[in-house]
Each structure stands twice: as C-alpha cells, then as structure tokens.
C-alpha positions as CSV (number, residue, x, y, z in Angstrom):
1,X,10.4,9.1,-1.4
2,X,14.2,9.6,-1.9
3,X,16.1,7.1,-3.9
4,X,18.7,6.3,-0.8
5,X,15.9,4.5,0.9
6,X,16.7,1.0,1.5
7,X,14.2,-1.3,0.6
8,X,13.6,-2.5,4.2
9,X,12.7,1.1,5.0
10,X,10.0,0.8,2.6
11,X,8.6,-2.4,3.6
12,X,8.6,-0.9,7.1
13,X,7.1,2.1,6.0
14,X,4.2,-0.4,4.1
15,X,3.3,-2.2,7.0
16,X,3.3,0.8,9.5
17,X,0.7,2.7,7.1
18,X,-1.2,-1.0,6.4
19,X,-1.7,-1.5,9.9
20,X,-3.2,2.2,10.3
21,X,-5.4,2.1,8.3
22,X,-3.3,4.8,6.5
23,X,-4.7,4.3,2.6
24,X,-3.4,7.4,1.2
25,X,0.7,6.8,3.5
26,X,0.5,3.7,1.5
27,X,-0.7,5.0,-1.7
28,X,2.4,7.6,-1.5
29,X,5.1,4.6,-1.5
30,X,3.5,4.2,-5.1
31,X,4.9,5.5,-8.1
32,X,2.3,7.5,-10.2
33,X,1.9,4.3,-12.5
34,X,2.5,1.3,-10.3
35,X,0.7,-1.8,-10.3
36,X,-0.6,-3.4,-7.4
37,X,-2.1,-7.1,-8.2
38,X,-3.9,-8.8,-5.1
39,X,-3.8,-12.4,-5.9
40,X,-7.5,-12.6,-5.5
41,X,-8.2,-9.8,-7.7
42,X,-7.6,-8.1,-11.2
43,X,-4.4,-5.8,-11.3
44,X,-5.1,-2.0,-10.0
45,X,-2.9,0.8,-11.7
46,X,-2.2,3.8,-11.0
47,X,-1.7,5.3,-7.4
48,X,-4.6,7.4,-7.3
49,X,-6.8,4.3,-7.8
50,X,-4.3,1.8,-5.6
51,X,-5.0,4.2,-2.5
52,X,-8.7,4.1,-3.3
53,X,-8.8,0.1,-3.7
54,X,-6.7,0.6,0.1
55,X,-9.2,3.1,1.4
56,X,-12.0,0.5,0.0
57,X,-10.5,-2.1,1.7
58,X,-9.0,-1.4,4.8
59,X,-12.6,0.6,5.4
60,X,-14.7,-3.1,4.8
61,X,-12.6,-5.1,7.6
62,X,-10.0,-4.9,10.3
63,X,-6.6,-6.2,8.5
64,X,-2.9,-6.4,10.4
65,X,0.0,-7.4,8.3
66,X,2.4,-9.5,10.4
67,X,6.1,-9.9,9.0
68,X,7.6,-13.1,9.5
C-alpha cells in the first residue's frame, strides 16, 4: 500500500475487507511483521499468520464491523 494513503483510507479499506469476509485484503494492509492483539486473545505476529487467525475467524461466525 503506498505511503500517501491517509489513514482513513486504510480504516475504510479494513472494514470493507472485514465485512467480506476478505482474510487475505485484510491481511495485505499488514506489514510483513505487524502485530495484531485481540483483546481476548494472545498477540498474533506476522501477516502470514494474522490473515490465517482472519481466515480462522471470519470462517467460525458471521462478523460486521460497524464504525461509529
């Protein structure tokens, strides 16, 4: 993703993907070695295994992200 985005674009982009079910369009707004912590679970790192723990996920229940 190109450095100019602004970082509304991105959270767009994030709940787009989220909403589609879209684990690996979310995994690519991950840098190779991010870190994604769910409160209710241990941190995940790396974006291979972040857009796994999204395919895992989104695949085990219907989720919608709603921006207030």
């Amino acid at each position: 993703m190109s450095s100019d985005v602004r970082p509304t674009e991105v959270v767009e982009k994030w709940v787009e993907r989220f909403n589609a079910a879209d684990a690996d369009g979310l995994a690519a707004l991950y840098h190779d070695d991010a870190v994604n912590h769910q409160v209710a679970n241990e941190p995940i790192v790396g974006k291979d295994n972040i857009r796994a723990m999204f395919a895992r996920e989104l695949a085990a229940a219907k989720m919608v992200c709603i921006v207030e």
